[in-house]
N, C-alpha and C positions, 0 to 999 in steps of 0.2 A: 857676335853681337849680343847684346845685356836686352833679354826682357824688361817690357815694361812692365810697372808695376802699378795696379789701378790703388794701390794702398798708399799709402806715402804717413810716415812716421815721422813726426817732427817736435821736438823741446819746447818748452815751454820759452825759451829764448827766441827760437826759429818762429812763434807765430808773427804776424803783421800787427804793429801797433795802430790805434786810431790815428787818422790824421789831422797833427795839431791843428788846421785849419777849421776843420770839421767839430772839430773837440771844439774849440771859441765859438765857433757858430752856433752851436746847441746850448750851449751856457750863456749865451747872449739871446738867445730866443726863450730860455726858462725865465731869465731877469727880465726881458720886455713885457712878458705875458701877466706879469702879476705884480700888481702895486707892493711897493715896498715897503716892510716892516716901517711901524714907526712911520710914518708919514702924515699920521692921523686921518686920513679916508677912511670914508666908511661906506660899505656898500649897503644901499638901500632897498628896503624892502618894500616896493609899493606896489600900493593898488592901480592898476592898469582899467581897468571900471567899475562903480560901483552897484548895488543892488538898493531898488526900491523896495524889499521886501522888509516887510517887519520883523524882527526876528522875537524870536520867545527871550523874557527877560529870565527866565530859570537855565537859559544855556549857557550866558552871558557872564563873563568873571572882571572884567573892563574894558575898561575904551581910550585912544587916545587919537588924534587931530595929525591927521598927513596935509604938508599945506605945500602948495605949489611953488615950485621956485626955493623948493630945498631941499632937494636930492629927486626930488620925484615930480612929475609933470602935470597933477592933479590933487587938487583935497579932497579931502572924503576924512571920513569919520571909520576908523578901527576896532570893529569891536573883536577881542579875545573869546575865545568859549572855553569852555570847561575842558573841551578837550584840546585845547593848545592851536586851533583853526582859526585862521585872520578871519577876519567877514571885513567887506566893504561896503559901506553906505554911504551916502550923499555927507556932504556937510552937514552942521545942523541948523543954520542959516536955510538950508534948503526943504528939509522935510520936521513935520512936528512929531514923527513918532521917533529919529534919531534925536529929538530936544529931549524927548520922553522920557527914553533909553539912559542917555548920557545920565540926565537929573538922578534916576534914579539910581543909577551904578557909585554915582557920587555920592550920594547918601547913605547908600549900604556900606561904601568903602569904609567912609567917614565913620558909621556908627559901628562898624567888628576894627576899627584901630581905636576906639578908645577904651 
């Protein structure tokens, strides 16, 4: 009688391949999971709430208008900082220090582009 052998040696031929079922399955779960090139989607980066706080106009590099019912589920007002951090504020319909803010981001923009 042949010992067993807890070892077992086998080519590179002898291993088991995936099975094709398995193999479409996973390649059809990577396509599902991720919109597809080219498709022109865009995933949005919105503010989920905004902040009543004033912010300091020296952090401030711009701002631009997230409005409801285009891609994101609230407006608010975006202001940029210096160092690359969204900030969320009200509209500017809503608060007189983001009217402020905005005014004055525009004017600064306006006057270092000419």
């Amino acid at each position: 009688m042949k010992a067993w052998s807890s070892r077992r040696h086998r080519t590179s031929a002898q291993h088991p391949s995936m099975d094709p079922r398995l193999a479409a399955l996973l390649l059809a779960m990577l396509f599902c999971s991720r919109p597809a090139a080219g498709t022109g989607e865009k995933l949005a980066d919105c503010c989920l709430a905004t902040s009543d706080k004033c912010f300091p106009r020296q952090i401030l590099v711009s701002s631009y208008q997230q409005e409801a019912g285009k891609g994101c589920k609230h407006s608010a007002t975006v202001f940029v900082s210096k160092a690359g951090k969204r900030l969320c504020a009200p509209a500017p319909d809503e608060s007189e220090c983001v009217r402020a803010l905005v005014a004055h981001l525009d004017k600064r923009n306006k006057r270092n582009k000419q």
